[in-house]
Structure formats: C-alpha cells, structure tokens
C-alpha positions in Angstrom: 112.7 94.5 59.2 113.3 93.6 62.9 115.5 92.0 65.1 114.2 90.6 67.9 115.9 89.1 71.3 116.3 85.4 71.6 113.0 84.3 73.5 114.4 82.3 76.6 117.5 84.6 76.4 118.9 85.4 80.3 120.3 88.9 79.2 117.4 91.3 78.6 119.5 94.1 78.6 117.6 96.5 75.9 119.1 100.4 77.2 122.2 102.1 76.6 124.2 104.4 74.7 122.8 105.5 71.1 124.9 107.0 68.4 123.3 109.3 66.1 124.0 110.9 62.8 122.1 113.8 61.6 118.4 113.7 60.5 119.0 109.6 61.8 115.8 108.1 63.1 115.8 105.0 65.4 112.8 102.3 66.2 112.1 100.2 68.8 109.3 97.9 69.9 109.4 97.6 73.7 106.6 95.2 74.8 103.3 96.9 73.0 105.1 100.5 73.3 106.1 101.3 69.8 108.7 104.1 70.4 110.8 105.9 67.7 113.6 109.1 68.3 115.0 111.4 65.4 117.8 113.7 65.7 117.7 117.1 64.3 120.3 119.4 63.7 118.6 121.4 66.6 115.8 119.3 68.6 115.5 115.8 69.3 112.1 114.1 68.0 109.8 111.7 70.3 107.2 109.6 69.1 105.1 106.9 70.5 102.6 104.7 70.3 100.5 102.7 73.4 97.5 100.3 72.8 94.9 101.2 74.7 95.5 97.7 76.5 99.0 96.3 77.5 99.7 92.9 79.1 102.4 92.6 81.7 103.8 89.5 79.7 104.5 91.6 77.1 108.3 91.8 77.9 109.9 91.3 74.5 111.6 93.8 72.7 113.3 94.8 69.4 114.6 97.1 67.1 112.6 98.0 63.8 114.4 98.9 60.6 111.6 100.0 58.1 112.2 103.8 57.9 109.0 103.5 56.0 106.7 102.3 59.5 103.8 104.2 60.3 102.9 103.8 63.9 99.4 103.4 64.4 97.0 106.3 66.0 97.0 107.6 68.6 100.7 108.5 68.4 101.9 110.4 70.7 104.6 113.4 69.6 107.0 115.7 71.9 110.1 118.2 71.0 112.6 119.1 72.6 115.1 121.7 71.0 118.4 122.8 71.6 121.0 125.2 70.0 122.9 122.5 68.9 122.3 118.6 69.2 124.9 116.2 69.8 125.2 112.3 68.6 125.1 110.4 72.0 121.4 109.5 73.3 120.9 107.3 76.4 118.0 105.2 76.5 118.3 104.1 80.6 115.4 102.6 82.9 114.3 103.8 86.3 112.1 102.7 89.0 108.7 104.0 88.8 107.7 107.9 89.7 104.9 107.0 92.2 105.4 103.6 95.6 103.5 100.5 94.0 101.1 98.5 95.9 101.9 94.8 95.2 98.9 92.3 95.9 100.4 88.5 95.7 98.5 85.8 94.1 97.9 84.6 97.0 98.1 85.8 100.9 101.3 85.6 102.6 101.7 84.4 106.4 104.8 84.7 108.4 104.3 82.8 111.8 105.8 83.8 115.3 109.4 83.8 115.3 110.2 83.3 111.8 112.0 85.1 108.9 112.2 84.8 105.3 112.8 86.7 102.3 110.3 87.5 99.2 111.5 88.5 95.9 108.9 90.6 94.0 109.5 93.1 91.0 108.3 96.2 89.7 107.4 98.1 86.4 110.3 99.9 85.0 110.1 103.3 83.3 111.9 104.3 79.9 114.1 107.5 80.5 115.8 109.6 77.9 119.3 111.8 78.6 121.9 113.7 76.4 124.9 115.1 77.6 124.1 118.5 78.4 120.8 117.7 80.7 121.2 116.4 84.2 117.5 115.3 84.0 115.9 113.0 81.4 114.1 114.1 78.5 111.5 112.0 78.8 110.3 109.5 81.1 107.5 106.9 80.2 106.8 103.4 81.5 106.7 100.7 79.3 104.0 99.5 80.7 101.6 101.7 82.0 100.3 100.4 85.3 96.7 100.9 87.3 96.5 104.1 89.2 95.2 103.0 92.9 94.8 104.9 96.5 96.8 103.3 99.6 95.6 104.1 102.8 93.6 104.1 105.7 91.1 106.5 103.9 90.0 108.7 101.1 92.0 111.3 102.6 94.7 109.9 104.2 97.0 108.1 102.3 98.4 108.4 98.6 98.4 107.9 94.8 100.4 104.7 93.8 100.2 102.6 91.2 99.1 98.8 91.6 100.4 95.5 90.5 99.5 91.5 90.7 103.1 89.7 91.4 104.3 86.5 92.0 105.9 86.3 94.9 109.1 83.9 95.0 110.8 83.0 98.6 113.2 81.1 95.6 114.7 83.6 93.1 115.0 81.0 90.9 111.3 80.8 90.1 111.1 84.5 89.7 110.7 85.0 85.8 113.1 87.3 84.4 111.2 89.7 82.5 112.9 93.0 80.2 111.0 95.8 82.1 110.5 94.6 85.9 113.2 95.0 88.7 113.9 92.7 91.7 114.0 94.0 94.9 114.0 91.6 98.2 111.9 92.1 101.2 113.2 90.6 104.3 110.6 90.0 106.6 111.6 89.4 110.6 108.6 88.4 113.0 109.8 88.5 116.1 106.2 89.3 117.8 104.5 86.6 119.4 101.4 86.0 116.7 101.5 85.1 113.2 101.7 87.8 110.4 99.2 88.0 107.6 100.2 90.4 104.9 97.9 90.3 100.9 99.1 94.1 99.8 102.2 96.1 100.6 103.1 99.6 99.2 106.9 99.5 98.1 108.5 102.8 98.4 110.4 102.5 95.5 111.3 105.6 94.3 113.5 105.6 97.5 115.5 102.6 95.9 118.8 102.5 94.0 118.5 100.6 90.2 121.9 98.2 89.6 122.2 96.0 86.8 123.7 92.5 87.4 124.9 91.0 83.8 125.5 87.3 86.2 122.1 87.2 86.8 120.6 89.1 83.9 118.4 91.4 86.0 117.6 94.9 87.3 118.0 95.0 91.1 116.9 97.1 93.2 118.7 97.4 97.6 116.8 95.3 100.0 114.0 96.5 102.3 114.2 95.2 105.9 110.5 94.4 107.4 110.8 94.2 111.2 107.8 92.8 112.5 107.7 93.7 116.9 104.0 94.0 117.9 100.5 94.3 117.0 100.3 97.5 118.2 102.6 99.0 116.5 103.6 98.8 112.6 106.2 97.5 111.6 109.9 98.8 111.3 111.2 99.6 107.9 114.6 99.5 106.5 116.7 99.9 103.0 119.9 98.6 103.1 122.6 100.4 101.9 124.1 97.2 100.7 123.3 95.6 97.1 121.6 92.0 97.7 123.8 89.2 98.0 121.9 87.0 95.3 122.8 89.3 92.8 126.6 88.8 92.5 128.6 91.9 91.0 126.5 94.7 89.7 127.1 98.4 88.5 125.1 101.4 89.6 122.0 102.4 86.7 120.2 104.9 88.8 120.2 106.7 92.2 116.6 106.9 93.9 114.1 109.4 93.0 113.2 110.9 96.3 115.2 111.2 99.3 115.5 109.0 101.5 114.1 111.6 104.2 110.5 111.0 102.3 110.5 107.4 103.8 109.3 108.6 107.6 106.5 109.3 106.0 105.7 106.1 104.5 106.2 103.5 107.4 102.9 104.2 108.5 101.1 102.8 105.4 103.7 100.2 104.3 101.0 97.4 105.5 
C-alpha cells in the first residue's frame, strides 16, 4: 500500500520529524531511491535500494505501507548503534557535499551593460539526525549525479558533480521539482563586451537551505556575478539576505563549508 503526493501538487514538502515506536520500520519511495529505516531498542537500521540508472524527472515521492516489501538487489545496509534509541528521527535535505557544474540547455549571453538574474537548481541530498548527534547519520542524494572535473587542467581544478538545467530569467517557468533547490544568480556586466557563459561551478556547499511553504520550494541565498573586465574573472558574492521571490521562509540548513573556502573558488567559477 502507498500513498503517493498529488502529481501537480505546489507543496513537495516530503522531510521532517518521524516518530518511532520500538522495533517500527518506515518506507519511502523518493524518486527511484527505495529507502526504508527500523528502530531498535539499541541501533537504528538503514536500508536502500538505487537503480543502476535514475532520471532527474523522477521527483515523486511516497510512503509504502507493505511491511512485507522486499527491496530489490543490490540493497544497500548500514548500522548505527547506540546505548539507548530514542523515538524522534529527522529525515532533512541539504545541498550537495561536492560545487556542481551546471551546463544550460543552451548558451547564455549577457551583453555590455546589462543585468539580469537566472534561476537554476540543484540536486538535494537525504540526511538523517536523532537528538543526541550534531551530525547526520546518513547522508545520500536522491539522485545521484555525474562525477565531473572543473578546471583549467587535470591538475588544477576540482571534483564536482555535473548537471543539465533549465535556466529561467522567469521563476515562474522553473518547474518545481521534490529534490532540487533554487538558488538565483545575479549577473552584472558592467565591462565593455558581451559575456558568454555555457557552464558555471556553483559553490554550493557554501549556501544556506530555507524552505518557503508560499512558494513550495527549497531556496538556497543569492550569488552576485560581477562581471568588470576580460582580464580579470569575475567578482563573486552570497548574499546574506534570503531572495526576495521567495516571500517568508524558515532556516533548513546552514552551509557545509565555510564561507572562508570561497577565495578559493572565484578563480574557477567561469
């Protein structure tokens, strides 16, 4: 038995707090991952399954109620005891552990002079956290993206992972999707040729995660791309600020790295 979210609905909200009774086992289907927990009177029980293959428009999800449901193999299994277990579990998302190289459908040109904004997203990761642990349990992405190398060459640069997007300058036309976060890049050309961008490396385990229930999406803060010469890269920024379009929002998850770990990033943003 499963019950599954509307299919056009706006509020893909699918973490949270989970209350657990002894020996209880819980089941979800997020996307293709097939992902069930069990609480012990002393460990708490992962198990997974992911298809060798998994679409990025796989963003349904749903909880399964057969205690009978045999995953299919390979299924992966991990432990983790304590002295004692308690009943709360917190399923939460979180940017990804590694920047992600976005390539648009198509290229991107921002001409002398002018500004604009693009709104891309991101794959999201699946954390796990009881009260006793500051850090998660677990933390797998839904959606496993490509591993690719960004840089000027094989030994300058770094491991990211990679991602087609379509790129809206109208958030409206962005598809809200269950395991991808928004973030807006402002871009300012104030140099005196056009700018051509097709990939860009988004730093974002230096961004914030909110949650606007108005709009029905993750969000992460803005990035600021200043634009001055050709000589030079270009200037990079995070606002502090959450982004206007997304009305009220509460705070999901700090970054993962420190936003001192950004000098050493502006380099290779384009």
């Amino acid at each position: 038995m499963t019950e599954h979210t509307p299919p056009n609905s706006p509020h893909l909200k699918w973490w949270g707090e989970e209350i657990f009774e002894l020996n209880q086992t819980k089941t979800w289907q997020f996307g293709s991952l097939l992902f069930r927990l069990t609480r012990g009177l002393q460990e708490w029980r992962l198990e997974y399954h992911r298809p060798s293959i998994q679409f990025d428009y796989e963003q349904q999800w749903c909880r399964i109620y057969d205690p009978e449901m045999v995953f299919p193999q390979p299924t992966h299994v991990e432990r983790y005891m304590f002295k004692e277990t308690h009943r709360s579990f917190r399923l939460m998302p979180r940017l990804s552990d590694r920047s992600v190289v976005i390539r648009p459908t198509d290229p991107i040109y921002i001409p002398a002079g002018q500004r604009g904004t693009l709104f891309i997203s991101t794959p999201l990761w699946l954390s796990g956290f009881v009260e006793s642990q500051k850090d998660p349990l677990f933390d797998i992405p839904v959606i496993l993206p490509k591993d690719t190398w960004f840089g000027p060459d094989k030994r300058s640069g770094e491991m990211c992972y990679a991602t087609k997007v379509d790129g809206r300058t109208n958030l409206n036309q962005l598809r809200n999707r269950a395991f991808r976060a928004v973030t807006p890049i402002d871009f300012h050309n104030v140099s005196n040729h056009q700018l051509r961008f097709d990939k860009m490396n988004v730093p974002v385990t230096a961004l914030p995660l909110f949650y606007s229930e108005s709009t029905g999406r993750l969000w992460t803060s803005q990035i600021k791309v200043i634009h001055e010469t050709s000589n030079t890269p270009p200037r990079i920024r995070i606002e502090s600020r959450t982004p206007p379009l997304a009305g009220e929002v509460s705070y999901v998850h700090p970054p993962r790295a420190p936003g001192s770990a950004l000098f050493n990033m502006f380099d290779s943003f384009f």
